[in-house]
VOMI-116018 format. One record per residue: x, y, z of N, C-alpha, C in turn. Coordinates in steps of 0.05 Angstrom, whole numbers. Each point is the difference from the previous one (the first is absolute). Layout:
# VOMI-116018
<node <X, Y, Z>, <X, Y, Z>, <X, Y, Z>>
...
END
This chain:
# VOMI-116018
<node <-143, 227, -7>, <16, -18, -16>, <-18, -13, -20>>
<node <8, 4, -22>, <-16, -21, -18>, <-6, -17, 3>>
<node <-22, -24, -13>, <2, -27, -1>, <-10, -13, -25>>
<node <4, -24, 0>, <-1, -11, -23>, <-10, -24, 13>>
<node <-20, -16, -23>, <-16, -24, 8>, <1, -17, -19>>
<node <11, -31, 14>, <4, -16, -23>, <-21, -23, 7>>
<node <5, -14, -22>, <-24, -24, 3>, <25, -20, -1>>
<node <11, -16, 9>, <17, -28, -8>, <-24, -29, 6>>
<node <17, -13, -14>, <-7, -31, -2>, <13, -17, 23>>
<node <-22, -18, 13>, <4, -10, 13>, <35, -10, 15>>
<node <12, -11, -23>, <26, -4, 5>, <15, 27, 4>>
<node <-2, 7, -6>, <13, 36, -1>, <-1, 4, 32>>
<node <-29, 1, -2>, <-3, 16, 39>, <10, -23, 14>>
<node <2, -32, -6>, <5, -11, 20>, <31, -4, 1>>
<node <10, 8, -17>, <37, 1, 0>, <9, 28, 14>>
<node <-17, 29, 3>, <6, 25, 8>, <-10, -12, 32>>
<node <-23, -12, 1>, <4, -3, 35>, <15, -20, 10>>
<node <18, -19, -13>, <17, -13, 8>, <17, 12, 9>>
<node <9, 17, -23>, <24, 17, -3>, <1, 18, 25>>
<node <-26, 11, 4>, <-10, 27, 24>, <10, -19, 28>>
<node <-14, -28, 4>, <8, -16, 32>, <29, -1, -2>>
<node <11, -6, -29>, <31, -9, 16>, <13, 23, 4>>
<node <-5, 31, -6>, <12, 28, -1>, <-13, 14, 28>>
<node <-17, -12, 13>, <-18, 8, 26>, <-7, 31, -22>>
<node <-12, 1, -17>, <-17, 22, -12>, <-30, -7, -1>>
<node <-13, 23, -8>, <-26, 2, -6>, <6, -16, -25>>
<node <-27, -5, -7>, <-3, -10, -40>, <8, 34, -12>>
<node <-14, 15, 5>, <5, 31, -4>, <23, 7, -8>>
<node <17, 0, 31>, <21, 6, -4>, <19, -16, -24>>
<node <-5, -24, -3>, <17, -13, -3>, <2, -2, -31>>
<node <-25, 13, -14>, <-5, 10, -25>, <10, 27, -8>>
<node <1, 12, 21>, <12, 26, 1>, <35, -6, -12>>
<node <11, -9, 21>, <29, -9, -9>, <13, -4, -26>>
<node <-24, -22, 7>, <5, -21, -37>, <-9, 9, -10>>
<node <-14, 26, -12>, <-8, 15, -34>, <30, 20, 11>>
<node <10, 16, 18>, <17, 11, 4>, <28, -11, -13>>
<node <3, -23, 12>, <22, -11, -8>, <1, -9, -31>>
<node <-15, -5, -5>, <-6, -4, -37>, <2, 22, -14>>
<node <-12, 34, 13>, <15, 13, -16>, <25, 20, 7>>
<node <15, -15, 26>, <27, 7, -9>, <2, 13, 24>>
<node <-14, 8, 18>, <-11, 22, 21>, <10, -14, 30>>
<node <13, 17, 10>, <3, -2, 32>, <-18, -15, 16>>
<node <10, -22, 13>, <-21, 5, 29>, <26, -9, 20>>
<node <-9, 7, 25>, <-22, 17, 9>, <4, 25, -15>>
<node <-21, 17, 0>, <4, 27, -6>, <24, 13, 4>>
<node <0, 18, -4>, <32, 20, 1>, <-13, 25, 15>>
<node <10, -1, 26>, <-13, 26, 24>, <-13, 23, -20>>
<node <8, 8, -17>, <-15, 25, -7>, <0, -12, -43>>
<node <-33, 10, -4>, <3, -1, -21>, <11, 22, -27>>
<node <11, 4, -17>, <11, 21, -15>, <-15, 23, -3>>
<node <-21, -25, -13>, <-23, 25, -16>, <-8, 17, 22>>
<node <-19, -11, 26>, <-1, 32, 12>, <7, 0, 23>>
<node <25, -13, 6>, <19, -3, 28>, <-18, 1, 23>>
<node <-19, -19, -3>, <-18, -8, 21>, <9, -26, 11>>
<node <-8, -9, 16>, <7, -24, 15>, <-26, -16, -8>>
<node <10, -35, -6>, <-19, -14, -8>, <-12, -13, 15>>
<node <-25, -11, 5>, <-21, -8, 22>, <18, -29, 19>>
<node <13, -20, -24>, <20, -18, 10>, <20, 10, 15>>
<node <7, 17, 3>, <35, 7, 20>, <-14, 17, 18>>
<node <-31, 21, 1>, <-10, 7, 23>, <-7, -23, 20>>
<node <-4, -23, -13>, <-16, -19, 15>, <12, -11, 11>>
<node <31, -8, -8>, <27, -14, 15>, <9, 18, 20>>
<node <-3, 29, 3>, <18, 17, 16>, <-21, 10, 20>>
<node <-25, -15, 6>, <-12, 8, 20>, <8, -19, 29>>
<node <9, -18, -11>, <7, -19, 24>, <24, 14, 13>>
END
């Protein structure tokens, strides 16, 4: 999976881990969502993705329990 690395400003990270305790998420995750949801995109994931009808690492991780 790709990744991407940001630098934010203090206020930034400390509003995403606010955000992360009240959602019981990682900071990670919880950045994950929120660039998701900004551009328009599903979450949770959708069981299988289009492009190569693979299953995404998020819905393997929920369906092991």
């Amino acid at each position: 999976m790709p990744r991407l690395r940001l630098d934010l400003d203090r206020e930034t990270f400390e509003a995403l881990g606010a955000q992360a305790i009240a959602q019981r998420r990682t900071a990670v995750w919880q950045a994950e969502v929120l660039l998701r949801q900004a551009l328009g995109l599903p979450f949770p994931y959708p069981l299988t993705t289009p492009a190569d009808n693979s299953t995404p690492p998020a819905a393997e991780a929920s369906s092991l329990g």
